[in-house]
C-alpha positions in Angstrom: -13.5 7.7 -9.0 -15.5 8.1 -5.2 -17.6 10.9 -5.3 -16.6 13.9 -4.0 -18.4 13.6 -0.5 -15.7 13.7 2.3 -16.6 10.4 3.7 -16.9 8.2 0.7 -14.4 5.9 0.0 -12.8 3.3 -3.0 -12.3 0.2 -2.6 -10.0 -1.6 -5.5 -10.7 -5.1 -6.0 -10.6 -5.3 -9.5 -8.7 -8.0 -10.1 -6.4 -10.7 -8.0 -3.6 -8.0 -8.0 -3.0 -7.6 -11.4 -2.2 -4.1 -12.8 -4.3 -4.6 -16.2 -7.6 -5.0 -14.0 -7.4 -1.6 -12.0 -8.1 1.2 -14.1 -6.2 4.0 -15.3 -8.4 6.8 -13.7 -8.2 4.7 -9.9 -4.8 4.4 -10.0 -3.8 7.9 -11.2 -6.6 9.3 -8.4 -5.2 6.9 -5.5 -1.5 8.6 -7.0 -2.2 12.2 -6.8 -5.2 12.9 -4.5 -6.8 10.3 -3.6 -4.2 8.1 -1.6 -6.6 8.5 1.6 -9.9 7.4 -0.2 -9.2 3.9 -2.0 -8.2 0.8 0.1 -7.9 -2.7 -1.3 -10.5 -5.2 -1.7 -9.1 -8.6 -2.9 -11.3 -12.0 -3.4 -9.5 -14.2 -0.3 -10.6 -16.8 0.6 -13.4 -17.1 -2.5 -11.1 -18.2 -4.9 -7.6 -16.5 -4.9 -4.9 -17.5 -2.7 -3.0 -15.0 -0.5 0.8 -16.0 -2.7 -0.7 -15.3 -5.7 -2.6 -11.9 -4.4 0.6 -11.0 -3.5 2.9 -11.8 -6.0 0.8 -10.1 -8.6 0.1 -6.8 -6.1 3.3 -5.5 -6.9 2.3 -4.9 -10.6 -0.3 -2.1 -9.8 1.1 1.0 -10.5 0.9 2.7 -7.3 3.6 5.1 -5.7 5.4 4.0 -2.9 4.0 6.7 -0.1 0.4 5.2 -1.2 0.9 1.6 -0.8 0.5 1.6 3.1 -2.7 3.3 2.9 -4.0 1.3 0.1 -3.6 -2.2 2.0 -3.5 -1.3 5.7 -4.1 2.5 6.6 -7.3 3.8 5.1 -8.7 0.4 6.7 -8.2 1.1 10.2 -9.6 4.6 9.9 -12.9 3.4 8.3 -13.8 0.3 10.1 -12.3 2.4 13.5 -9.7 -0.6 13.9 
Protein backbone atom coordinates (compact mmCIF):
# COMPACT_ATOMS: atom_id res chain seq x y z
CA UNK A 1 0.00 0.00 0.00
CA UNK A 2 1.50 3.96 -0.78
CA UNK A 3 2.13 5.55 2.29
CA UNK A 4 -0.10 7.76 3.59
CA UNK A 5 1.53 11.05 2.35
CA UNK A 6 -1.01 12.90 -0.03
CA UNK A 7 1.26 12.95 -2.94
CA UNK A 8 2.56 9.48 -3.02
CA UNK A 9 1.34 7.28 -5.51
CA UNK A 10 1.16 3.20 -6.66
CA UNK A 11 2.12 2.09 -9.48
CA UNK A 12 0.95 -1.76 -10.33
CA UNK A 13 3.12 -3.53 -12.56
CA UNK A 14 3.22 -6.74 -11.07
CA UNK A 15 2.73 -8.81 -13.65
CA UNK A 16 1.86 -8.64 -17.65
CA UNK A 17 -1.82 -8.16 -16.58
CA UNK A 18 -2.50 -11.16 -14.85
CA UNK A 19 -4.71 -11.07 -11.73
CA UNK A 20 -2.55 -13.74 -9.69
CA UNK A 21 0.56 -11.21 -9.78
CA UNK A 22 -1.17 -8.09 -8.17
CA UNK A 23 -1.80 -8.49 -4.69
CA UNK A 24 -4.72 -8.79 -2.60
CA UNK A 25 -4.02 -5.75 -0.32
CA UNK A 26 -3.42 -3.34 -3.96
CA UNK A 27 -6.32 -4.44 -5.43
CA UNK A 28 -8.75 -4.15 -2.44
CA UNK A 29 -6.91 -0.46 -1.73
CA UNK A 30 -7.20 0.68 -5.49
CA UNK A 31 -11.20 -0.76 -4.78
CA UNK A 32 -12.12 1.10 -1.84
CA UNK A 33 -9.90 4.10 -1.24
CA UNK A 34 -7.27 4.23 -3.11
CA UNK A 35 -8.67 4.41 -6.81
CA UNK A 36 -6.82 7.90 -7.13
CA UNK A 37 -3.31 6.67 -5.91
CA UNK A 38 -2.30 3.41 -8.00
CA UNK A 39 -1.85 3.74 -11.90
CA UNK A 40 -0.57 0.91 -14.07
CA UNK A 41 2.92 0.09 -14.87
CA UNK A 42 3.25 -2.72 -17.47
CA UNK A 43 6.68 -4.14 -19.08
CA UNK A 44 5.99 -2.74 -23.01
CA UNK A 45 8.14 -2.75 -25.04
CA UNK A 46 10.81 -5.02 -22.72
CA UNK A 47 9.28 -8.05 -23.28
CA UNK A 48 5.50 -8.18 -23.31
CA UNK A 49 3.42 -7.33 -26.19
CA UNK A 50 0.59 -4.77 -25.97
CA UNK A 51 -2.32 -8.00 -27.14
CA UNK A 52 -1.21 -10.03 -24.49
CA UNK A 53 -1.12 -6.98 -21.75
CA UNK A 54 -4.41 -6.58 -22.78
CA UNK A 55 -6.07 -9.60 -23.04
CA UNK A 56 -4.88 -10.66 -19.63
CA UNK A 57 -5.76 -6.88 -17.99
CA UNK A 58 -9.19 -7.79 -17.80
CA UNK A 59 -8.41 -10.56 -15.11
CA UNK A 60 -7.41 -8.06 -12.37
CA UNK A 61 -9.96 -7.71 -10.09
CA UNK A 62 -10.70 -4.10 -10.30
CA UNK A 63 -14.17 -2.36 -10.18
CA UNK A 64 -15.36 -0.75 -13.10
CA UNK A 65 -15.42 3.17 -11.76
CA UNK A 66 -11.54 2.36 -11.09
CA UNK A 67 -10.37 1.13 -14.27
CA UNK A 68 -10.13 4.61 -16.03
CA UNK A 69 -7.98 5.90 -13.32
CA UNK A 70 -5.81 2.92 -13.11
CA UNK A 71 -4.70 2.99 -16.89
CA UNK A 72 -5.28 6.57 -18.01
CA UNK A 73 -6.47 9.13 -15.30
CA UNK A 74 -4.15 9.11 -12.27
CA UNK A 75 -1.41 9.35 -15.25
CA UNK A 76 -2.26 12.62 -16.58
CA UNK A 77 -2.58 14.18 -13.18
CA UNK A 78 0.92 13.10 -12.09
CA UNK A 79 3.07 13.55 -15.04
CA UNK A 80 0.76 17.11 -15.60
CA UNK A 81 -0.30 15.49 -19.14
Amino acid sequence: MPPQNPKSFGAAGGGPGRARYYPSEIIQYANTRGAHKVMYAGYFPMGLSLERIMAELPDVALEDEVWPQFLRENALRVFQL
